[in-house]
N, C-alpha and C positions, 0 to 999 in steps of 0.2 A: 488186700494187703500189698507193700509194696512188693518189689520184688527181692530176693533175697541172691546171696553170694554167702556160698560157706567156704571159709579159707582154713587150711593143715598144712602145717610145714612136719617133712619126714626125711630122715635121715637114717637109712640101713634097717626100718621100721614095717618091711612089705607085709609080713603077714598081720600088722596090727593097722596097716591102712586098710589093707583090706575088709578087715571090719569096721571097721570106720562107715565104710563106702557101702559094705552090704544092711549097715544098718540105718544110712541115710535113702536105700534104696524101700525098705519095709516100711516108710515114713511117708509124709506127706513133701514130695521129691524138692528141693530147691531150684531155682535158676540154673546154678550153677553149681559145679564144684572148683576150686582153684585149692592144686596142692603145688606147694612151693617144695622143691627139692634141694636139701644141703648136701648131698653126697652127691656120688660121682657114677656113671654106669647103670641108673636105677631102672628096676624090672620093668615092664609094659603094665601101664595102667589096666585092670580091668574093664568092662562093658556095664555102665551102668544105663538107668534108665534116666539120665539129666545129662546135660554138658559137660566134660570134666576135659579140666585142660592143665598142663605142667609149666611151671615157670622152674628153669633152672638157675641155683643160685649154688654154686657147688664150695664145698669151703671143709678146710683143716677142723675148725672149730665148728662151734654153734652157736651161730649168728643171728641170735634170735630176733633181736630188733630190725634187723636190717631185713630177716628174712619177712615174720609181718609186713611189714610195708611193703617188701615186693609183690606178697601175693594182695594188698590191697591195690598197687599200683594196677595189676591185671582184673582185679574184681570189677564186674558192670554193675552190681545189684544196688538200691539204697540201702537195704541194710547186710552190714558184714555179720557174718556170725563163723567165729573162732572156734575152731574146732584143737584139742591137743591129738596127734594121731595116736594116742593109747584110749583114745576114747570111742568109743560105742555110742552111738546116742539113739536112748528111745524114741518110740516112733515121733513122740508128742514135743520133742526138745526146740529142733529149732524154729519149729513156726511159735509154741512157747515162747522163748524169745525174741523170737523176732518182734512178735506183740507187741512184749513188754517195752521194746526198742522204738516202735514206731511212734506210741503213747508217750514215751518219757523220756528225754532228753537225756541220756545216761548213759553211763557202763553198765551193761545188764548181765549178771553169772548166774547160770544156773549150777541146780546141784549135781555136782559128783558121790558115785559108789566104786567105792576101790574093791578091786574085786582081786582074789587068793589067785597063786600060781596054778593053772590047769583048769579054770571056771571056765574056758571058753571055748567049746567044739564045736565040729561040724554038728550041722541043725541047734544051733543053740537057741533058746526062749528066751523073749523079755522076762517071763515070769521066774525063770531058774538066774538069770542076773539080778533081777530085783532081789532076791531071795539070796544070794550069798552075796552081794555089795556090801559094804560099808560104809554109811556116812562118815565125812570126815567131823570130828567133834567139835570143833574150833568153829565152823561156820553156821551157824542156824540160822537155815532155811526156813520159809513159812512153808506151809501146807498151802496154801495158795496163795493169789494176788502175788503181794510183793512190798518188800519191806527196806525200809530205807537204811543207809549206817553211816554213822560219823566216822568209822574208821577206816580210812582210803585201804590202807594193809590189808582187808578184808580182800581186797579186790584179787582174781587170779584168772589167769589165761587161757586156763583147762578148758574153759566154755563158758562163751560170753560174748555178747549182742551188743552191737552198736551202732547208729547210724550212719552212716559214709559219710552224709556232710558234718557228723559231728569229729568224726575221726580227721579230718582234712583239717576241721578249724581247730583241733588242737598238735596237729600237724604229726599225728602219729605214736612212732616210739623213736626214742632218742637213741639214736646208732651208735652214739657213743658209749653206751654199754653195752659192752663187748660182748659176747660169748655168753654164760651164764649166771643171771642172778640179777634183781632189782628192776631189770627195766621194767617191767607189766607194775613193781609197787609205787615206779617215778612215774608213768602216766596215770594212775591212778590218781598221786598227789598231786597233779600238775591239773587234773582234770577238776578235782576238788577247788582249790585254788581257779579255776576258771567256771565254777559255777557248776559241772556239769557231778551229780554224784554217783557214788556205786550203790545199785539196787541188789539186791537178793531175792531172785523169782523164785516161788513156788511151781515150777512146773516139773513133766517129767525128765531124768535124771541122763546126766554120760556115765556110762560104763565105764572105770577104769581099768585099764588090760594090766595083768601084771608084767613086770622087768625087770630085771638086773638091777639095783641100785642103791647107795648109800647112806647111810647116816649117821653122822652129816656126810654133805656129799662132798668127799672128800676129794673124786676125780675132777673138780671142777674149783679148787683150793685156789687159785690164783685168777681166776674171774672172780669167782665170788671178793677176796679181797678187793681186786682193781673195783671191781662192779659198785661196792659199797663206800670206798672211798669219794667214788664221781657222787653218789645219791647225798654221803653228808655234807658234802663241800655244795651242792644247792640247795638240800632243803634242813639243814639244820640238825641231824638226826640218822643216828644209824640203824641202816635196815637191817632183817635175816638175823636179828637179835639172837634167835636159837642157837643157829647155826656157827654166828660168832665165838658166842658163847661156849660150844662146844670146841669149836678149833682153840680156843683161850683154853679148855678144860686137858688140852691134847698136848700142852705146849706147842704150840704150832706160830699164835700171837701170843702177844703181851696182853694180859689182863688188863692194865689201862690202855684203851682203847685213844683217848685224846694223846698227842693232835695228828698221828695220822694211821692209827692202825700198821704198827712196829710188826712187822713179821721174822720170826724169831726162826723156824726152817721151815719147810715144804713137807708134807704127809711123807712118809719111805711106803715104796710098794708095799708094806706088809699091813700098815696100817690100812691102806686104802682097801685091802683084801679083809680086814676086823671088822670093816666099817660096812659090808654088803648086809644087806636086811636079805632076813629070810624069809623062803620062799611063801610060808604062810603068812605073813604079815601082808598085812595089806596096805599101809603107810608107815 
């Protein structure tokens, strides 16, 4: 196989890198590890059994496009595989993908299990993650091989395979989405559009860690606006449908959406605090 490069960007995340890294270690090891760093001051990597090296990309926000590319910039391997750092990945994930990547000209995602607040201790088992994850409902996975989709949206960042010289010829992620929301479904579209599509591997699964977080997610109200603005003004169509929707439901936007998504105020700390999902929920 060729050689592989697993790339995580992390920001204030140490103890969910850390399993990340212990569970790329219990696996069949990669090339490399490259974790792109968005904060500032971050703790000493631990001691794995493969290469792991830090690209510092430090920043107020989350830079998520720019930060992918950075740690591609620093990646030697042919094929990349994308790690989100809440993710765990079983032992079988990224040589899994990477397969599927070597084989097939595409965006390759494997499946995620969201996994409840406190599922993840010292000594933890593949078979006790397996066993309280959650598939997400929205994406069916095959059970094996690999399945093809017409719908680019399908595509997500969480974990997912691609080849380096494929990533170079469609020249990445577009930096100019800022912070958070849309970039990974504008490569996706841009990929489709150049021929290359998203696959759905059957293989084994990332672990999602639980965290903090909203829905919709309302800490991130003014990317997600900018963000979806730039995607319809190129491909015709607005993305994060749900989430719009939701902020429309919130008064937050104007219900008609044409012609530029009217933002009507900004979330008040109080909503943003209505809006944290609980800790059992696992999406």
């Amino acid at each position: 196989m060729s050689s592989i490069s697993v790339v995580t960007l992390n920001k204030g995340r140490e103890a969910h890198l850390a399993r990340l890294l212990e569970g790329l270690a219990r696996g069949n090891a990669p090339a490399e590890c490259v974790v792109v760093e968005m904060g500032r001051d971050p703790a000493p990597l631990p001691e794995t059994p493969f290469p792991l090296r830090r690209v510092a990309l430090p920043s107020e926000g989350l830079p998520l496009a720019a930060a992918r590319n950075a740690g591609r910039q620093a990646a030697r391997g042919d094929i990349l595989v994308y790690l989100d750092v809440d993710c765990i990945p079983a032992a079988g994930l990224v040589t899994g993908l990477a397969a599927v990547a070597q084989a097939q000209d595409a965006l390759v995602c494997g499946p995620i299990r969201y996994l409840p607040a406190g599922a993840v201790r010292d000594g933890w088992t593949e078979a006790d993650l397996m066993r309280l994850g959650m598939l997400h409902p929205a994406r069916p996975f095959p059970e094996t091989g690999f399945a093809p989709t017409d719908n680019p949206g399908l595509f997500w960042s969480l974990a997912f395979a691609v080849r380096a010289a494929t990533w170079d010829r469609l020249d990445g992620f577009d930096e100019g989405f800022d912070g958070y929301g849309a970039e990974d479904t504008d490569l996706a579209f841009r990929a489709a559009e150049a021929g290359v599509p998203v696959l759905l591997a059957g293989v084994p699964p990332a672990f999602h860690q639980h965290h903090l977080s909203c829905d919709p997610p309302l800490q991130h109200f003014a990317d997600i606006v900018r963000n979806a603005r730039r995607f319809r003004a190129r491909h015709g169509l607005w993305p994060m449908d749900g989430w719009l929707n939701a902020f429309a439901g919130l008064g937050l936007i104007a219900a008609e959406r044409e012609p530029d998504l009217t933002v009507l105020r900004p979330p008040s700390p109080d909503e943003v605090a209505a809006a944290r999902v609980p800790a059992d929920r696992p999406f």
